[in-house]
C-alpha positions in Angstrom: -24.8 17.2 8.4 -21.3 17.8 8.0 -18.9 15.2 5.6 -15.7 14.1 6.5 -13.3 14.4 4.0 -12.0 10.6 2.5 -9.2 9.4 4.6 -6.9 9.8 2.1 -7.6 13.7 2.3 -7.1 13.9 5.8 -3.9 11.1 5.3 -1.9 13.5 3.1 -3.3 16.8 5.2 -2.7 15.4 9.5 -0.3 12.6 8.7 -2.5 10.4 10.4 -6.0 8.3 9.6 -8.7 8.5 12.1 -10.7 5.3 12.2 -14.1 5.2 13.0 -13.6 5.3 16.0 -11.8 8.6 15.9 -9.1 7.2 17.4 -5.5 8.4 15.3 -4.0 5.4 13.7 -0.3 4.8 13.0 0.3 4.7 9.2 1.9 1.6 8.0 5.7 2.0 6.8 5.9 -1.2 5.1 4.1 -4.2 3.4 4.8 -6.0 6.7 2.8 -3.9 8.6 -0.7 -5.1 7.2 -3.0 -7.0 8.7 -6.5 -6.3 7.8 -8.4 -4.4 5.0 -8.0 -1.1 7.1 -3.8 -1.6 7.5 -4.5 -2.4 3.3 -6.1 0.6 2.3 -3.5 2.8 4.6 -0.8 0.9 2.9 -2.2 1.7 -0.5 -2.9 5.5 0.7 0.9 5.5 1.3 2.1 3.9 -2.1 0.0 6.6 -3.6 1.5 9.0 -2.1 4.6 7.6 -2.7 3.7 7.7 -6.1 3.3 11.5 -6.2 6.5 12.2 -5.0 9.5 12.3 -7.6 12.1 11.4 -4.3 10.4 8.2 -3.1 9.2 7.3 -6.6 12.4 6.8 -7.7 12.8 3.5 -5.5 10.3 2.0 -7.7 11.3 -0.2 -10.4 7.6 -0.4 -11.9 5.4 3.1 -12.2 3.4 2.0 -15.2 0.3 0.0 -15.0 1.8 -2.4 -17.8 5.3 -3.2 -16.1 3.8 -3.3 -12.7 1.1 -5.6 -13.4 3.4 -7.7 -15.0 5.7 -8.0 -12.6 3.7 -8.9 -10.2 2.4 -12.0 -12.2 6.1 -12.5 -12.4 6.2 -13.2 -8.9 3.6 -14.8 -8.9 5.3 -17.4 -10.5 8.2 -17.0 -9.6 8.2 -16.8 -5.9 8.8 -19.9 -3.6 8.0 -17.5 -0.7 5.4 -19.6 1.4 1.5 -17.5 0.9 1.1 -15.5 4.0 -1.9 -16.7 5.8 -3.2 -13.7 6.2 -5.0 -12.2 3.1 -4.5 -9.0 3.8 -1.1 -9.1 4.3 -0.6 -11.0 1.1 -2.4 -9.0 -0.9 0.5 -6.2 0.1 3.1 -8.6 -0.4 1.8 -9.0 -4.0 1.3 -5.2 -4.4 4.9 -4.3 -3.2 6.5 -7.3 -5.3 4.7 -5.6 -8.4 6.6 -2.3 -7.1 9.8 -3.6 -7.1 10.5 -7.3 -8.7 12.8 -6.5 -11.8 
């Protein structure tokens, strides 16, 4: 039986997911763009990648666990942004706040 390799392999490799469907998905740009736990993981599969490049790395304001986690309880709190309905998508808009809240 062949394996597939993780979608984060074949992210980085085609520039493209393909779901289980096998159908090519468009990978999410922004926070804004996720709405459920697949549009999640593709946004984390980006950050991460984002991550491992010095360029887009640099528009972070938080690339340590300590500063990043913390900042994100510091919008937490600080916020008066109404809580997206939508899980999903809040749980990005939480992630990308930790990225860059200062």
């Amino acid at each position: 039986m062949d394996r597939e390799a993780p979608f984060a392999v074949r992210f980085l490799v085609t520039g493209t997911l393909q779901s289980w469907t096998n159908v090519a998905m468009p990978i999410p740009m922004d926070h804004t763009d996720v709405h459920d736990r697949a549009g999640f993981a593709r946004y984390v599969v980006k950050l991460l990648a984002e991550l491992d490049d010095p360029e887009l790395a640099q528009k972070w304001e938080n690339t340590d666990l300590r500063s990043f986690l913390e900042m994100m309880e510091a919008w937490a709190s600080d916020s008066e942004k109404p809580v997206n309905s939508n899980p999903w998508r809040h749980a990005a808009d939480v992630v990308r706040a930790g990225l860059i809240y200062e």
